[in-house]
C-alpha positions as CSV (number, residue, x, y, z in Angstrom):
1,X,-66.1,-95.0,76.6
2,X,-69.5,-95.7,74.5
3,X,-68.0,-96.5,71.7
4,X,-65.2,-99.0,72.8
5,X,-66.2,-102.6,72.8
6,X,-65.7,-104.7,76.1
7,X,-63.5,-107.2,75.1
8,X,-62.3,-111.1,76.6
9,X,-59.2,-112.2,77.9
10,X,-58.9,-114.5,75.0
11,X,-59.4,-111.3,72.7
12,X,-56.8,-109.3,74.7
13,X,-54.3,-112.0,74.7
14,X,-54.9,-113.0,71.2
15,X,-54.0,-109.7,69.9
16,X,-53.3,-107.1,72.8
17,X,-51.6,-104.5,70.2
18,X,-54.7,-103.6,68.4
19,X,-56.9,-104.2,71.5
20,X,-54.7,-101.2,73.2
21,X,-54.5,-99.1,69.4
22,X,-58.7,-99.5,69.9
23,X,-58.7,-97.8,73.8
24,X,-56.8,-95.6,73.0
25,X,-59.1,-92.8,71.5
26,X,-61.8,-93.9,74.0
27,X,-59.1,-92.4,77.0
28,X,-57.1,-89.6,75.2
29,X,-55.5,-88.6,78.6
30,X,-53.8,-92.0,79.1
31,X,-50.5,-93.2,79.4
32,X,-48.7,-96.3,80.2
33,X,-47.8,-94.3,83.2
34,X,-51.3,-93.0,84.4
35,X,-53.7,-90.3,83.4
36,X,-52.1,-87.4,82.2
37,X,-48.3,-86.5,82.3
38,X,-46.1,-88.5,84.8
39,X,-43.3,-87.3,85.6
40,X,-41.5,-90.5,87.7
41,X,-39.4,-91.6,84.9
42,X,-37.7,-88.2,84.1
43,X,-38.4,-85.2,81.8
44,X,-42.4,-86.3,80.9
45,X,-43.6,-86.1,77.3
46,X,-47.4,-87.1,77.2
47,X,-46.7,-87.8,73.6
48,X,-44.3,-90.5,73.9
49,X,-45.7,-91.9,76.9
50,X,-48.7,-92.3,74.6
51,X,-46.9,-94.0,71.8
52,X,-45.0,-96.1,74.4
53,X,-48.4,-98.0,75.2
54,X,-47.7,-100.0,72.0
55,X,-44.4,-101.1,72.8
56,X,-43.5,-104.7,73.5
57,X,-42.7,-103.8,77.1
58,X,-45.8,-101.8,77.9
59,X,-48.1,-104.6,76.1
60,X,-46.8,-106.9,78.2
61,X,-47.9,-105.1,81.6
62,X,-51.1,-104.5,79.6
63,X,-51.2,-108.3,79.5
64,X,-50.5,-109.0,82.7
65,X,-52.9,-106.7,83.9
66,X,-55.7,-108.5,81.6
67,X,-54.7,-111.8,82.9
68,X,-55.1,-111.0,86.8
69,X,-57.9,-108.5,86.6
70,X,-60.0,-111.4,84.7
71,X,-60.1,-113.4,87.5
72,X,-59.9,-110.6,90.4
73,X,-63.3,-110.6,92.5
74,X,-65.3,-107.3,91.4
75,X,-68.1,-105.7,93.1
76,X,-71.1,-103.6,92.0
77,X,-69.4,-100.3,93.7
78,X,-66.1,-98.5,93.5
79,X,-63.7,-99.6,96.0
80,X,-62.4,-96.1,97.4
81,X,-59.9,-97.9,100.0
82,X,-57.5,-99.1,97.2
83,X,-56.4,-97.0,94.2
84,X,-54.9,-98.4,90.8
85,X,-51.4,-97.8,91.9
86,X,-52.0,-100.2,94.8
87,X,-53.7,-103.0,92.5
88,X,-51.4,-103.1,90.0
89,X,-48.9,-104.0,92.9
90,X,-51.1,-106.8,94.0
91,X,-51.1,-108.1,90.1
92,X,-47.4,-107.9,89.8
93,X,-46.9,-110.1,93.5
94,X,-49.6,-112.3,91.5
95,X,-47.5,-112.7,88.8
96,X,-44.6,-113.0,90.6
97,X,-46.6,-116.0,93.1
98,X,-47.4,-118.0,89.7
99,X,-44.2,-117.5,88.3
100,X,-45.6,-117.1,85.2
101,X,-42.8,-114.3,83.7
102,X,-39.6,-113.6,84.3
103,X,-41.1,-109.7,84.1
104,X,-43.4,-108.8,86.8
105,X,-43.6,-105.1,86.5
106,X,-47.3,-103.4,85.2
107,X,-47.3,-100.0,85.0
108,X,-50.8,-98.2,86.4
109,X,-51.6,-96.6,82.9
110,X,-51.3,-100.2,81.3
111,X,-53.4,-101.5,84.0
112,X,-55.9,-99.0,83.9
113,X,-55.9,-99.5,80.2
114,X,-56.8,-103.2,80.7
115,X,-59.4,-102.5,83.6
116,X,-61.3,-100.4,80.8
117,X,-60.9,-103.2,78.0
118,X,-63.0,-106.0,80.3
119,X,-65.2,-103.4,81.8
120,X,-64.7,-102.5,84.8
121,X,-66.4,-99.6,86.1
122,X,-62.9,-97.0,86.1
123,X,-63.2,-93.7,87.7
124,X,-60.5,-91.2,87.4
125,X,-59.0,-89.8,90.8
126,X,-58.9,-86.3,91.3
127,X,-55.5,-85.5,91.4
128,X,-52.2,-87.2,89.9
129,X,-52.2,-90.7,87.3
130,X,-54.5,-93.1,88.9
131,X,-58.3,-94.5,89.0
132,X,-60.5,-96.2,91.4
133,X,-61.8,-99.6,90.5
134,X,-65.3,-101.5,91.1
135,X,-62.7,-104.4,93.2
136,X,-63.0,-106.2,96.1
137,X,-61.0,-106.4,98.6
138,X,-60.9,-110.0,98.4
139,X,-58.9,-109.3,95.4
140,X,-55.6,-108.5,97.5
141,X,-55.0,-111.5,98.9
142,X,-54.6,-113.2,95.5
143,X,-51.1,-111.7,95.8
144,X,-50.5,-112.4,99.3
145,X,-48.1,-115.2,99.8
146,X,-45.7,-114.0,97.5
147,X,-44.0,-111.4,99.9
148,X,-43.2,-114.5,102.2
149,X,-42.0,-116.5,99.3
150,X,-39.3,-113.7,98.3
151,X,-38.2,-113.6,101.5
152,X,-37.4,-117.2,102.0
153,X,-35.7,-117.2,98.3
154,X,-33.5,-114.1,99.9
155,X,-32.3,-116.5,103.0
């Protein structure tokens, strides 16, 4: 990661393909998915998963990621409570509170894509797609009121 350059949520926004064309050497064993090959959305192929990063769908999770980890509380630590699968659920309710999008979904590879783009400390898990962020805790209840929201729209 030495040689990618941290970049804004201006820069991100302003031009998010080649922002994600620029990580992606920096984190050869990322998909839009996760690290590695995922295997939730059928037959996996690393490859495509890879060259699905740059499609308009995946750069607009990548986006959306950007635009709620830039204001997310951090800390100096990892948080080891909450893993990136868990976050990115917390952006989308975000996103879904703000009513921002009609598309709420980010998938954890596009969000860990963007955690590494405004440098966040990003540590890879052990097993299976996901990372461990340098978040606070405070950072979930960004997303909290949306759950009560959808229900009242479902009555």
């Amino acid at each position: 990661m030495s040689d990618f350059v941290q970049r804004s949520l201006a820069q991100i926004e302003a031009d998010p393909i080649s922002v994600i064309v620029a990580i992606r050497p920096a984190v050869p064993d990322l998909t839009w998915q996760g690290f590695g090959e995922c295997t939730y959305y059928g037959k996996p192929s690393f490859t495509q998963d890879r060259e699905r990063m740059v499609t308009p769908w995946c750069v607009g999770h990548f986006v959306r990621a950007a635009q709620w980890l830039d204001q997310a509380p951090r800390r100096v630590g990892i948080n080891r409570l909450k893993t990136t699968y868990g976050w990115k659920h917390v952006a989308e309710r975000w996103h879904y509170e703000r009513d921002l999008v009609n598309d709420y979904y980010i998938g954890n590879g596009m969000f860990i894509a963007a955690a590494y783009v405004l440098g966040m400390r990003v540590v890879r898990c052990a097993t299976g797609p996901n990372a461990l962020l340098n978040l606070s805790m405070r950072a979930r209840a960004n997303g909290s009121q949306a759950q009560v929201r959808k229900a009242e729209v479902a009555r």
